[in-house]
N, C-alpha and C positions, 0 to 999 in steps of 0.2 A: 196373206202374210204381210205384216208391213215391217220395214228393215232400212236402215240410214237414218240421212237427218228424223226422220218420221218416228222412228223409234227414241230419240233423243228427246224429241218434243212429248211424248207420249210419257214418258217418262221424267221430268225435268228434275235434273240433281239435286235443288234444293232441298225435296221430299227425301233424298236420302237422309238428311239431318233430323228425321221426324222416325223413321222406322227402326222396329226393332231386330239389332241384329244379332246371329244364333254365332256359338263361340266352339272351336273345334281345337282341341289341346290349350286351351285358356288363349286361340287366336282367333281374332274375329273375323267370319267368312264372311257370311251374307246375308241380307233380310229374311224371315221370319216369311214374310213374301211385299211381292213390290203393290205398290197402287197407282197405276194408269191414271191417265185423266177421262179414260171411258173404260166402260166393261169390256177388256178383249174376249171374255169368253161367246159376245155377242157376236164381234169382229169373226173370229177365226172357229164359232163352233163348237163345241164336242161331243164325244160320240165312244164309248166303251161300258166293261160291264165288272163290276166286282163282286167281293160277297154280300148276295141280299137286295143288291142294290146296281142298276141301270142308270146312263144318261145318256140322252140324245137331245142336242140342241142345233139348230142348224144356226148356216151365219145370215148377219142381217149386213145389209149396207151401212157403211159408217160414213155417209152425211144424215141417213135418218138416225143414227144413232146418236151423232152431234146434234141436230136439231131438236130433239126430242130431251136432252139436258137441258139446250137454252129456254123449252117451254117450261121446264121444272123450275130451272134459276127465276124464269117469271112468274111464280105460282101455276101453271099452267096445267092439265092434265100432260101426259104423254098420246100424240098420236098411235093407234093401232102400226104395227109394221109386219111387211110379208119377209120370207125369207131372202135372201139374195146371192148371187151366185156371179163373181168378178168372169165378165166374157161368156156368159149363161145367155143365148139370144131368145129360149123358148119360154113359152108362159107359165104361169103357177098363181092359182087360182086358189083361195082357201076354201072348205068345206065345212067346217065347222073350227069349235076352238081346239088349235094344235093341231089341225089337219089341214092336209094341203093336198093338190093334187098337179103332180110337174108334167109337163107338155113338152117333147122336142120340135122341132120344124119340118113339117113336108107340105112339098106343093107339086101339083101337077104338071108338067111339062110340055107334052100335049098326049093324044092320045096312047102313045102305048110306055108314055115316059114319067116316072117320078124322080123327085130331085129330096133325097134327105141331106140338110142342112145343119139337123141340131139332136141330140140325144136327151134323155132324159138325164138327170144331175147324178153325177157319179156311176154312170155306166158307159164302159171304154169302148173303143171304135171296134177294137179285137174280138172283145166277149162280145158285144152287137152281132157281127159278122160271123160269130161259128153257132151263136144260139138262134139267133134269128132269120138273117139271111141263106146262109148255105143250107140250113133245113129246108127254105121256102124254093130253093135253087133245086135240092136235091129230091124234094119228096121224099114219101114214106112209104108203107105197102099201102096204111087206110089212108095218105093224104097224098094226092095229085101237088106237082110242081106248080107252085103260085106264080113264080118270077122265069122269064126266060136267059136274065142274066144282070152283070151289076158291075161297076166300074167303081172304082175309089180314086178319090181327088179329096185327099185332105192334107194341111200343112199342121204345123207344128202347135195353130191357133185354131183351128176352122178343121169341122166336120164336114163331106159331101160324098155323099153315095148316089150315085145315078143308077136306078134301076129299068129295064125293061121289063115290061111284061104285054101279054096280050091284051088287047084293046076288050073281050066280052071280060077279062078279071078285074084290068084297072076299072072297068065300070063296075062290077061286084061289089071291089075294096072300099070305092067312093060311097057306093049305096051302107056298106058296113060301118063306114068310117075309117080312114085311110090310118089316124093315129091307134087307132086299136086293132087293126090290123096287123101293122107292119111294130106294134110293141112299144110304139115311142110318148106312153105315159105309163108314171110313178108315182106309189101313192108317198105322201114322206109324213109321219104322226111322231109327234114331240111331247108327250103324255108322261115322259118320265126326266123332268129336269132337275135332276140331282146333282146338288154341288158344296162343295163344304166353304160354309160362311167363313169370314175373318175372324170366326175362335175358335176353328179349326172342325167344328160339326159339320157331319153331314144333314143336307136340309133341300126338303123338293120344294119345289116353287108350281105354281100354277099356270103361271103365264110371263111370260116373256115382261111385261110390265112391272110386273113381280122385282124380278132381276133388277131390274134398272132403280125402282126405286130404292130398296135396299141400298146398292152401288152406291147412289147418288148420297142419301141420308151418312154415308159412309165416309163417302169424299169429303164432301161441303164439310162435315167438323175436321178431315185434316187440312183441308184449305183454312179453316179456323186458325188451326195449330200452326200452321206454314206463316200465317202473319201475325202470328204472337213471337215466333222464332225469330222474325226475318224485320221485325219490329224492335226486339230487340239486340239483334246483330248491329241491325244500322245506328240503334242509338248508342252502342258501344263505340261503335267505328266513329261517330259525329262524335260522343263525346271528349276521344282521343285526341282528333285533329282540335277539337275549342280548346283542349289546354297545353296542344302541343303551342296554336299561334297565340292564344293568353300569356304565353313563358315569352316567346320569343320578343311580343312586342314589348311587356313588361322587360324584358329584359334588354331592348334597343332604347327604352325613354327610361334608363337608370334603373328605375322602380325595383328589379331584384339583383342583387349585386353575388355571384358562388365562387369569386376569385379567394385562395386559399383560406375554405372553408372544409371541414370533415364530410362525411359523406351524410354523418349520424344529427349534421348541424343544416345539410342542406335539406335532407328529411322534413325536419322538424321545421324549416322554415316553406317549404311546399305543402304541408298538410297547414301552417296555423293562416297561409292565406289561401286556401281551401283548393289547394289541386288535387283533383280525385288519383287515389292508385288506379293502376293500368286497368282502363273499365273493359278492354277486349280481354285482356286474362283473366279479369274476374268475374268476365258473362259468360267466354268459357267454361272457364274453372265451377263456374253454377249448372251448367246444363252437364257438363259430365258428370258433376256431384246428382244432379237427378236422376241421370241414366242409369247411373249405378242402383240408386236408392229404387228404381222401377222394375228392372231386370236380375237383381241380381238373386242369384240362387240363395232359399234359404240357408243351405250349410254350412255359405260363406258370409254371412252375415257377422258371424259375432268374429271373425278372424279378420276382416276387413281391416284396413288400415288409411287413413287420409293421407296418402302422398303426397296430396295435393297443396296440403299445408305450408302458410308460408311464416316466418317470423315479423314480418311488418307490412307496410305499406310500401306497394311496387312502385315507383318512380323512375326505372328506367328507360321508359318509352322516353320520356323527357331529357334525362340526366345524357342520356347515351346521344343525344342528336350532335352530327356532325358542325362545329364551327361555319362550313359554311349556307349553315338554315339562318344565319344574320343577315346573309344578303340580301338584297331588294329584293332581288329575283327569287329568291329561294321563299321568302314571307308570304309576295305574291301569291304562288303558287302555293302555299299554304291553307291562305285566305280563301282561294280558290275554291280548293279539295276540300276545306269545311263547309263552304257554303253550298257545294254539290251536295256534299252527302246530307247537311240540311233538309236541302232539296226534297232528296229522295225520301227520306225520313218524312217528312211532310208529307210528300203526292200519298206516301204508301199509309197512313194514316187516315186519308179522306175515302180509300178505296175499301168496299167491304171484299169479306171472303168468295162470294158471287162475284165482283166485279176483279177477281184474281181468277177466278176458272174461265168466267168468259172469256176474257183475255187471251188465257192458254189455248182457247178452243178456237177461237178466231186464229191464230197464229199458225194452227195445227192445219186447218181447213185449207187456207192460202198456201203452205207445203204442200199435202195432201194434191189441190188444183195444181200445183206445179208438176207435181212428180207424175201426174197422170198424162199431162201433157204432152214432157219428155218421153213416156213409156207410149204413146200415140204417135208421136214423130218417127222414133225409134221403130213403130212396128211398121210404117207404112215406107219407112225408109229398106228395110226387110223385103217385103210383099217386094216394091219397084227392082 
């Protein structure tokens, strides 16, 4: 489960300006559904059953699931990946395709002692303990007492069961195999990976590979759409600032003179020496006129109405700036903020859609290292 800064980067807000969102009483609630910068369902799993239809997915480790993007972003295949299991110390070995075979930890102690360290995945110390141990404690009529007794020492992180038994059984169990003895392997088969795609179909995949590339083929065109959006945001925002400081300096070396002048005479005299109306209301004003024309239900179509409509050209990003945007200082700082956002507008123009995810994933990874770190201080801080 990842939660905090992690989920923020996982999700970066921008992308909400990209999704579609569903409307409850003509109010807009929420996405349609969100798009991660990785498949969480690889992350965290799933595992239930409907009509007709099963899915079991286990989780995989998300730096193989980051790394296996950036081979994609490089034309690359994806590496194979086994499942993984956050604080799982036992092994898991694959058997064929979508089959796996999970392993807990036991080791000899010396002769009349074992030491269980690790369970198989998703089986509790409790259910361990009344299906397996206390039978082997207690015997049957047709089965003799395996174990002569058994201690627990486990905290809140960490499995350990110390068992005794007699020195001619732990040699039996050894010659048997101590892990198939004492219960502590699980087969785990993933043969039914059903999941409904982004048009809302239900669709089995084959392999884990499967998944991701889909996902990926998914992403990367709305990384596409994130810098045609975010491409033309900044050219709004750059082009406001060049004719907020255009007005101001024309207007400190005389050049435009709006001392009692009409509103309908300053208009006229801002459009014939070419200041654009307000380009952030009318990059807005463009993308919600899309949104609408994208989503919106046919029944409202023809009842529709343009509110959005204006009677001329918007000029009061300009008109409205306070007397003291003359000042040195205030130009400055002007000159500044257009040449930033310039900047940015620039950088983000050399960068493709690939070099906007890698970015995200790099940034995510270095969190990710942090937050693990803290949650290792934290645990050993605990244990002392």
């Amino acid at each position: 489960m990842i939660s905090g800064p992690l989920a923020k980067l996982l999700f970066p807000a921008v992308d909400s300006n990209l999704l579609k969102f569903l409307f409850d009483d003509n109010q807009k609630v929420e996405p349609e559904w969100y798009i991660p910068i990785i498949p969480m369902v690889l992350v965290n799993g799933a595992e239930g059953i409907g009509t007709g239809w099963a899915c079991k997915i286990p989780n995989y480790d998300t730096r193989e699931i980051v790394n296996n993007i950036n081979r994609l972003l490089n034309n690359q295949d994806p590496l194979p990946m086994l499942p993984s299991y956050k604080g799982f110390k036992g092994l898991l070995h694959e058997l064929g395709q979508n089959q796996f075979l999970v392993s807990g930890e036991v080791s000899v102690i010396d002769r009349n002692t074992i030491e269980i360290t690790e369970l198989p995945v998703r089986t509790w110390t409790q259910s361990y303990k009344e299906s397996v141990l206390e039978p082997m404690l207690q015997g049957t009529d047709k089965t003799p007492a395996l174990i002569n007794d058994y201690k627990e020492y486990h905290t809140d992180t960490t499995v350990k069961f110390v068992v005794r038994m007699s020195e001619e059984k732990l040699a039996q169990s050894e010659a048997a195999g101590l892990h198939k003895v004492f219960k502590l392997q699980s087969s785990l088969t993933c043969n039914s990976m059903v999941l409904f795609d982004h048009m809302g179909c239900l669709k089995r995949y084959d392999s884990v590979q499967d998944i991701l590339k889909e996902f990926f083929e998914l992403r990367l065109h709305y990384y596409k759409l994130r810098k045609d959006w975010s491409l033309g945001s900044l050219g709004a925002e750059a082009s406001k600032l060049s004719n907020q400081a255009r007005f101001v300096l024309e207007k400190i070396e005389g050049k435009i003179s709006i001392e009692n002048k009409s509103k309908r005479e300053l208009i006229r005299m801002l459009v014939t020496k070419g200041f654009e109306s307000d380009p952030v209301a009318a990059w807005s004003k463009s993308q919600e006129k899309s949104q609408e024309e994208d989503f919106r239900d046919a029944d409202d179509s023809d009842s529709s109405i343009d509110s959005g409509s204006s009677s001329g050209p918007n000029f009061n990003y300009i008109l409205n700036m306070p007397l003291w945007c003359l000042t040195k200082e205030r130009v400055e700082e002007l000159l500044k903020q257009r040449d930033i956002k310039r900047g940015e507008l620039q950088e983000l123009q050399r960068k493709s859609p690939e070099d906007l995810w890698k970015e995200d994933l790099a940034v995510f990874v270095e969190e990710l290292d942090v937050s693990c770190l803290l949650f290792f201080f934290s645990f050993k801080h605990c244990e002392s």
